[in-house]
N, C-alpha and C positions, 0 to 999 in steps of 0.2 A: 176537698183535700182528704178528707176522711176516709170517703168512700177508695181514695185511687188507695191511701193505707191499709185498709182492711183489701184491698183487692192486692196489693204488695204482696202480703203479707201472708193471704191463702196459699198460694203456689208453694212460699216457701213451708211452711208446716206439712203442706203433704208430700215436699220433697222428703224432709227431715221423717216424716211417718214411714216412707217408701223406702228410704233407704237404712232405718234406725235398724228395722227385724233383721234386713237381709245381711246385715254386718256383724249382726250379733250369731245368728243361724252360720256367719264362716268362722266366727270366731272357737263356735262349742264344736263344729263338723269336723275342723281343721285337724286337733289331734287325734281322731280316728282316722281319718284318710291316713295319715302314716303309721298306724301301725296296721290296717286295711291287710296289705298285702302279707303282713304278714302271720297275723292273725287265718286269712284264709289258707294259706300254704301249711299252718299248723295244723285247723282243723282239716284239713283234704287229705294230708298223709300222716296224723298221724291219731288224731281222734275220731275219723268214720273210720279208717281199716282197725283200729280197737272195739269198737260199736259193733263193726261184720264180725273180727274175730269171737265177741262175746257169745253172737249170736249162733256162730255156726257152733261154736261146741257142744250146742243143747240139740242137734240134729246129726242125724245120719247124713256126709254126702262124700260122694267120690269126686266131687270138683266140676264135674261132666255134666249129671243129670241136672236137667233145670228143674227138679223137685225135691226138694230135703226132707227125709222121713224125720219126723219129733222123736231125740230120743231122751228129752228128759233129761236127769242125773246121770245116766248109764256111763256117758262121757267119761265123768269126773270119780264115780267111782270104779271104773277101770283102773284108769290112772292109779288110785291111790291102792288099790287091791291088787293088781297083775305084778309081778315082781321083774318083770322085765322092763317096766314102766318106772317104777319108781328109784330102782334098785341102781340105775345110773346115776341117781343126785349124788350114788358115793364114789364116783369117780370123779365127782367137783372138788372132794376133799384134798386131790395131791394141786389140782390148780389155788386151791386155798392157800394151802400152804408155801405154795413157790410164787404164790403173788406178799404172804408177811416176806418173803425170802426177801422180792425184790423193794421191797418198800425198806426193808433194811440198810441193802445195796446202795440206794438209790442216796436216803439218807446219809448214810455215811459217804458216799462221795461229794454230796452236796453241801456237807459240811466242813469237809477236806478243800474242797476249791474255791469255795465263797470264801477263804484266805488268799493271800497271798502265795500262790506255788507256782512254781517254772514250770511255762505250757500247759497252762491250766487250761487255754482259751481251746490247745487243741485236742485236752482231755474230753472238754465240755463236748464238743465235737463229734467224738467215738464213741461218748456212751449215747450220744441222741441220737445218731446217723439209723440206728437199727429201728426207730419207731418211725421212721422216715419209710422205711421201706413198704412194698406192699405185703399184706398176710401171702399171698399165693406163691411168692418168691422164696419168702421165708420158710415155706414149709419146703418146698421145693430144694431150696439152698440144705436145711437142714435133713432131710430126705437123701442125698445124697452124703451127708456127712455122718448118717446112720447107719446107711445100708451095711453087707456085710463084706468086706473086704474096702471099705471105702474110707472116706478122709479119717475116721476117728480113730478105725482100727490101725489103719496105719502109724500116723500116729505112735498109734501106743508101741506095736513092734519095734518102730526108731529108739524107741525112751528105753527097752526091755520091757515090757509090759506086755509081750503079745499074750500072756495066758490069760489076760484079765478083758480079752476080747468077746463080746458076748452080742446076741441076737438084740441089738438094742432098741427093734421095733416087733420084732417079732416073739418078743419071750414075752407073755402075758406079765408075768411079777417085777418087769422095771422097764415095758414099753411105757407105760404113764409118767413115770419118773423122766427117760425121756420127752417123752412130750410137754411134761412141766417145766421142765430146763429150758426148753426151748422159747415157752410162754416167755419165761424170766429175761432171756436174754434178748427180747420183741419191746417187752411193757416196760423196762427198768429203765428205759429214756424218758417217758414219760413223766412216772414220778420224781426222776432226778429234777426234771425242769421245771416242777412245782414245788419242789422243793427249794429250788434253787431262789425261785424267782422270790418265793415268802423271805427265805433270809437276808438277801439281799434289800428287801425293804425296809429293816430293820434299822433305825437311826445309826451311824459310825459312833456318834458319841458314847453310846451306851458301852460298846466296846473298850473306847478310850477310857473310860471312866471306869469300866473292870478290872482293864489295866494296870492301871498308876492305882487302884485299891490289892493289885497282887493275884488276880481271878488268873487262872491257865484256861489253855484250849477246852479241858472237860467242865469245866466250874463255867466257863462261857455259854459252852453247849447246855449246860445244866439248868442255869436258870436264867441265860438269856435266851440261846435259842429257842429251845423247844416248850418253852412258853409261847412265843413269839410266835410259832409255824404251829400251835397246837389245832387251831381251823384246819389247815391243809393236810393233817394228817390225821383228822378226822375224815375228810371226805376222800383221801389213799384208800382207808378204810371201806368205806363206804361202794370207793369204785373196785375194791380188791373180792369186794364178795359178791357184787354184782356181776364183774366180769368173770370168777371163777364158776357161778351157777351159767351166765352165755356163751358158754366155751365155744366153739365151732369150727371156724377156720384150719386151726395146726392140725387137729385131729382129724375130719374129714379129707384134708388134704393128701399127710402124709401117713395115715392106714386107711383112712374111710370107716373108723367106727370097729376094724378088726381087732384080735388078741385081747378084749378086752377095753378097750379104749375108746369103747361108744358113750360121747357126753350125752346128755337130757338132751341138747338142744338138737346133735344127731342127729337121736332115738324119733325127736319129733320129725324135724325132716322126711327122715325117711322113711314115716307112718303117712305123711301128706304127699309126697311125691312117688315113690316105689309102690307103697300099698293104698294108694289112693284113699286113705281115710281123713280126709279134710275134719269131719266135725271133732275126732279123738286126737288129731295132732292141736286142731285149735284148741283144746279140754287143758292142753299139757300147755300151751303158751298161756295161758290163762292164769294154772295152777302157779308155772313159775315169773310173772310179773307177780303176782300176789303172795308169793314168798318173797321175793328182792324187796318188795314195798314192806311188808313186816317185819322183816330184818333190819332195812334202814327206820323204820319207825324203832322199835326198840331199840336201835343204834344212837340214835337223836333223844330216845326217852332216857338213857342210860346215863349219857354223853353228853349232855346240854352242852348247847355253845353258846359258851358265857362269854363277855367281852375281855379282851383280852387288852391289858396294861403293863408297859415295864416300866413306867416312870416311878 
């Protein structure tokens, strides 16, 4: 009787042995399998073509020859020495400032209709429907709303204004201004709806209880809101300067970099495709990730984002 126990009893411990690892091995595998996919989708597009980009900058190549000449630093100080090179980062400055424009915009409607107002739902509506669109249309829509004799000057003739009709892509000293308006009136959905979405998570009671203590719409906004949304308008921030150095789309579009209104990212463009200098366009995508990244670094070192309580 012993014997048939101990022969029982083998089978089962090498079952329990055979199958203890392999349950354990699904159990540790299991959360990588899901994030697998996408873990290699990140690194495939977007950390090996940063790895090439690094690499091509330290080389001569025109895209074509399958040999790259080593050119060292030469890249990078072009870049910083050539003044046709660097000398576009100041034309980020008017997208700078028509991106505080829209984060103003954006804010003050989103704090206007996170109340109670008639047709608010179909306000919400109007100001998002524009970041809906595509950039290529938009440049195209506003292209013709520039040109000369077109929707804006018109316009102005109706109202009396025709004297104050001007080359508004064509005149170097307010094609950009231009062009920034047009940014504004593309991205200003965007932040509205980040905005929108942080106030609205905001407890109601807090409001209530502002109320019946005598707080107004501004005494609201003062020190409940934008305590409340202070996150979200840190990272406006954050996207307002990032996206004012990758400008590309409007401008490209609707001059191609003419009068004036060649952004950095252009400038690089069409050093890599026109003038076939692949390693000096990669020099300058290089240059400006490592300016957006020390920006936002000193933005976060300045700015801490502390937790944020209204109780």
């Amino acid at each position: 009787m012993t014997t048939q126990l101990m022969t029982d009893a083998r089978p089962a411990s090498a079952a329990a042995r055979a199958t203890g690892p392999s349950r354990w091995h699904r159990l540790l595998k299991t959360p990588y399998l899901y994030v697998a996919p996408a873990l290699i989708l990140l690194i495939t597009f977007t950390y090996v073509p940063v790895g090439n980009m690094i690499w091509y900058s330290f080389h001569r190549w025109d895209g074509l020859d399958p040999v790259m000449e080593p050119a060292g630093l030469d890249n990078y100080i072009r870049v910083f020495t050539d003044e046709q090179y660097w000398r576009v980062f100041l034309i980020s400055g008017y997208y700078l400032l028509a991106s505080f424009a829209q984060i103003a915009i954006a804010l003050y409607f989103a704090v206007v209709l996170s109340f109670s107002v008639r047709f608010r739902n179909l306000f919400k509506g109007i100001l998002f429907f524009p970041y809906l669109l595509n950039g290529v249309a938009v440049g195209f829509v506003f292209l013709y709303l520039f040109q000369p004799d077109g929707t804006l000057d018109t316009v102005l003739r109706l109202v009396g204004l025709g004297d104050h009709t001007r080359l508004w892509l064509g005149d170097p000293d307010i094609a950009n201004l231009s062009l920034a308006g047009t940014s504004v009136w593309r991205f200003t959905g965007l932040n509205f709806v980040l905005f929108l979405g942080a106030i609205q998570s905001i407890p109601g009671e807090i409001y209530e209880a502002a109320e019946i203590d005598g707080a107004n719409r501004w005494h609201q906004f003062r020190h409940i809101i934008a305590p409340g949304i202070r996150r979200i308008i840190s990272l406006s921030f954050i996207l307002a300067i990032s996206g004012s150095l990758g400008v590309f789309e409007i401008p490209f579009i609707m001059t191609g970099g003419a009068n004036g209104t060649r952004t950095f990212v252009v400038q690089a463009y069409e050093t890599a495709f026109q003038f076939r200098q692949i390693g000096l366009a990669s020099a300058m995508a290089v240059v400006l990730l490592l300016f957006v990244l020390l920006i936002t670094w000193l933005q976060r070192r300045f700015l801490p984002d502390d937790e944020v309580t209204l109780s």
